[in-house]
C-alpha positions in Angstrom: 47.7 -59.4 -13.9 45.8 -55.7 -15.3 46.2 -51.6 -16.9 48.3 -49.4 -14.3 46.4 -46.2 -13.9 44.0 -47.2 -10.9 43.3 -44.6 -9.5 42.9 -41.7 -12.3 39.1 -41.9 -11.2 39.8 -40.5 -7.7 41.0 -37.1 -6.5 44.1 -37.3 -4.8 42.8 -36.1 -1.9 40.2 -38.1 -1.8 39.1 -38.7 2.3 40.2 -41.9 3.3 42.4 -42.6 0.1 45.7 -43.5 2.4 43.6 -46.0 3.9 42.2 -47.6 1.1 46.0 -47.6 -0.5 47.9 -49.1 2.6 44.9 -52.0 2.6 46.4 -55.6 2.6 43.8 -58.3 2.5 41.7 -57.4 -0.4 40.3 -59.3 -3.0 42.5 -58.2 -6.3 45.5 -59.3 -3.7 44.0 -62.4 -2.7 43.2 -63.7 -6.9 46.8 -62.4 -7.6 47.8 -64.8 -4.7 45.7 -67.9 -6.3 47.1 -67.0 -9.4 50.7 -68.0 -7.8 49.7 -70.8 -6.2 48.1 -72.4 -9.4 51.8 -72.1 -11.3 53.3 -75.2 -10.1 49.6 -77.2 -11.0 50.3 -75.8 -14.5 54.1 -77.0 -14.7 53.2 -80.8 -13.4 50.0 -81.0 -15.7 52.4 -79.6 -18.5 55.4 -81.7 -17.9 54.6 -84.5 -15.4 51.1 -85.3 -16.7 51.9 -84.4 -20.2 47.8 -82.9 -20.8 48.5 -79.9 -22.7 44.8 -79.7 -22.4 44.3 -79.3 -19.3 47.7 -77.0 -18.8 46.0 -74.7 -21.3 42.6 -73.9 -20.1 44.6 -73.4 -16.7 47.1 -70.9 -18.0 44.2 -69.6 -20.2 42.5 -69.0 -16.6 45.3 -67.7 -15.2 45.9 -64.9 -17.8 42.2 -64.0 -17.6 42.1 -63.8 -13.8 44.6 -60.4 -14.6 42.3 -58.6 -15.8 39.5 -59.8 -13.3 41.8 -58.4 -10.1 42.4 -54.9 -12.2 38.7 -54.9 -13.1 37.5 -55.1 -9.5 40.5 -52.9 -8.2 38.9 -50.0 -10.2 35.2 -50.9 -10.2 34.8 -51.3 -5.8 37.8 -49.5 -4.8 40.1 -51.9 -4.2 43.1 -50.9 -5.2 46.6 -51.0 -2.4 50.1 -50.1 -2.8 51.2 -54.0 -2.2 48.7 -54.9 -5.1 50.1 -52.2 -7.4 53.7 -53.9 -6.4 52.3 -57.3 -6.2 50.7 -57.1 -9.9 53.1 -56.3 -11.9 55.4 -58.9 -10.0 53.0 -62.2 -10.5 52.8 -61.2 -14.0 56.4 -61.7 -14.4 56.8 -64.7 -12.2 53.9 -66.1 -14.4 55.5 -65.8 -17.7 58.8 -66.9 -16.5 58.2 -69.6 -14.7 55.1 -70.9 -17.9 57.8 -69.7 -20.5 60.6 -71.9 -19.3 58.0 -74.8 -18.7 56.5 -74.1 -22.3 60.3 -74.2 -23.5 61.0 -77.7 -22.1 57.7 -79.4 -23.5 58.4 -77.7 -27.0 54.7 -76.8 -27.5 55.3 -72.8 -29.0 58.0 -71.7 -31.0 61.3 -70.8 -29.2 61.8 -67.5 -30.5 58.4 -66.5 -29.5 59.3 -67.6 -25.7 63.0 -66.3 -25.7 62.0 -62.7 -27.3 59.2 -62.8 -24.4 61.7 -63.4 -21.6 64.6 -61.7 -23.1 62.2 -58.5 -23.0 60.8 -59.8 -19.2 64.2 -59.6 -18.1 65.2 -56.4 -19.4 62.3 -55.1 -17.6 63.1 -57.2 -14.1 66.8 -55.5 -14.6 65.5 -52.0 -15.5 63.3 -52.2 -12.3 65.9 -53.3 -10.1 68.2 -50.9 -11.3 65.9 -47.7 -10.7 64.7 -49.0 -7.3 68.4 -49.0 -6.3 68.9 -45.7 -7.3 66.1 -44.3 -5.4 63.5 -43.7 -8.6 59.9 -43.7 -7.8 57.5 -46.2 -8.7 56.8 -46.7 -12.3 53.2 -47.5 -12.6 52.8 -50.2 -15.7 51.6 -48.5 -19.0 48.7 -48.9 -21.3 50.5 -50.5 -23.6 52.4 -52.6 -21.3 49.0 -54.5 -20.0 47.5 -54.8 -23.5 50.8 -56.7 -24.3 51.0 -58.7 -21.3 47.0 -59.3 -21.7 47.5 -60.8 -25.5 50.9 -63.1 -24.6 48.5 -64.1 -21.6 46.3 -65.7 -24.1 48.6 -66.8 -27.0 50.5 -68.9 -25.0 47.8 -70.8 -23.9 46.5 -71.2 -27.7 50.0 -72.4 -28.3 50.1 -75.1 -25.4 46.1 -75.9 -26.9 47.7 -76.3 -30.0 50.3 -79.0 -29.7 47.5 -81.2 -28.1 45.7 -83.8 -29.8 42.4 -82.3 -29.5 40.6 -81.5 -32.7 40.4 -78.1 -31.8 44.2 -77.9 -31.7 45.1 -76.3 -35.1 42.2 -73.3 -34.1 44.1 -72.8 -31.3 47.2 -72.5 -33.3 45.5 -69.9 -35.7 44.8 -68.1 -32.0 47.8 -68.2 -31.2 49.4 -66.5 -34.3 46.5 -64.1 -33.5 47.6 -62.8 -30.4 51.2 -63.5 -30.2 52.4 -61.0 -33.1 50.3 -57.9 -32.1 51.1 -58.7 -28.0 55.1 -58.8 -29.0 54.6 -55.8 -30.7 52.6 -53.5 -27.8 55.7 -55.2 -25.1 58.4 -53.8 -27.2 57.0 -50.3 -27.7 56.1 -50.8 -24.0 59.3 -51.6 -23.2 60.9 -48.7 -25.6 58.6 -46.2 -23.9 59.9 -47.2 -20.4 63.3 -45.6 -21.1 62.3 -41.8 -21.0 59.5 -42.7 -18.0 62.5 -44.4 -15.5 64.2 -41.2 -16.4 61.6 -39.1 -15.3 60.8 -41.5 -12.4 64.8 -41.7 -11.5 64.5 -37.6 -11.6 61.9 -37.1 -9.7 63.2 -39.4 -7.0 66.5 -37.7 -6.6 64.1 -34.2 -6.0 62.1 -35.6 -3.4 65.3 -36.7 -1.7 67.3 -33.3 -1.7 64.0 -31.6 -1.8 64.2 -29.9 -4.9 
């Protein structure tokens, strides 16, 4: 899941940059792919197996393995238009599909997961609504990824935290941690998406007519 500017290290016309973009089968695609698979392991060991244990160091994992497939994207060249789509889209998947399963089992406060996917939504709907309308991509911003990288690991300290380990009520303090500052950097996030899909839904309509 991982900070959107990718390429800012490369000159745009780098040789052999189209290549490298329309690339398929690379590595940060293939972790974002695990990354998928692994959500419905999380649900059962969250709701069928009841170890909030083990459902924690798994979405821990999960969240961590964002910044891994970003990291290596950058560092080796890696990056592709699918995992610049891709991205962004496991990242919401991931919180809505461990939100809704962290809602049922009661392990973090509700308002912390409903202002999460109340804001996730807005975001899927604001998307949607500028694709349709012919804006160009919108890459994910700074502030964005540092919020998606600290709800990444509060939740997780929230699932630790209803557990019976000893180490639960650190977790909890953890969780507190993260969770206040990570709501606050999606919110501005999301606040500063409003003049960049205007931009974006400008600057579409111009390379349409030509302008």
């Amino acid at each position: 899941m991982g900070p959107s500017s990718e390429h800012e290290h490369l000159p745009l016309e780098a040789p052999g940059l189209d290549l490298l973009e329309s690339r398929i089968l690379t590595v940060p695609n293939l972790i974002t792919m695990v990354r998928l698979a692994c959500l419905p392991i999380f649900v059962w060991l969250l709701l069928s197996e009841n170890n909030r244990a083990a459902a924690s160091v798994l979405l821990g994992i999960l969240g961590a393995t964002d910044w891994v497939d970003g990291y290596i994207a950058r560092r080796f060249n890696q990056t592709s238009t699918l995992g610049k789509v891709l991205d962004p889209v496991a990242d919401r998947l991931l919180f809505f599909v461990a939100l809704i399963a962290i809602l049922i089992d009661g392990c973090a406060p509700a308002w912390v997961c409903w202002a999460v996917l109340i804001r996730e939504v807005l975001i899927s709907v604001a998307t949607l609504g500028l694709a349709s309308l012919g804006a160009r991509r919108i890459d994910v911003t700074r502030a964005g990824k540092t919020g998606t990288f600290l709800l990444m690991f509060a939740f997780p300290a929230f699932v630790a935290g209803a557990s019976t380990f000893w180490w639960a009520p650190i977790s909890l303090g953890f969780a507190w941690l993260f969770v206040i500052p990570g709501l606050l950097f999606s919110y501005y996030a999301f606040i500063r998406y409003v003049p960049i899909g205007m931009r974006a839904l400008k600057d579409g309509r111009a390379a349409r007519t030509g302008a």
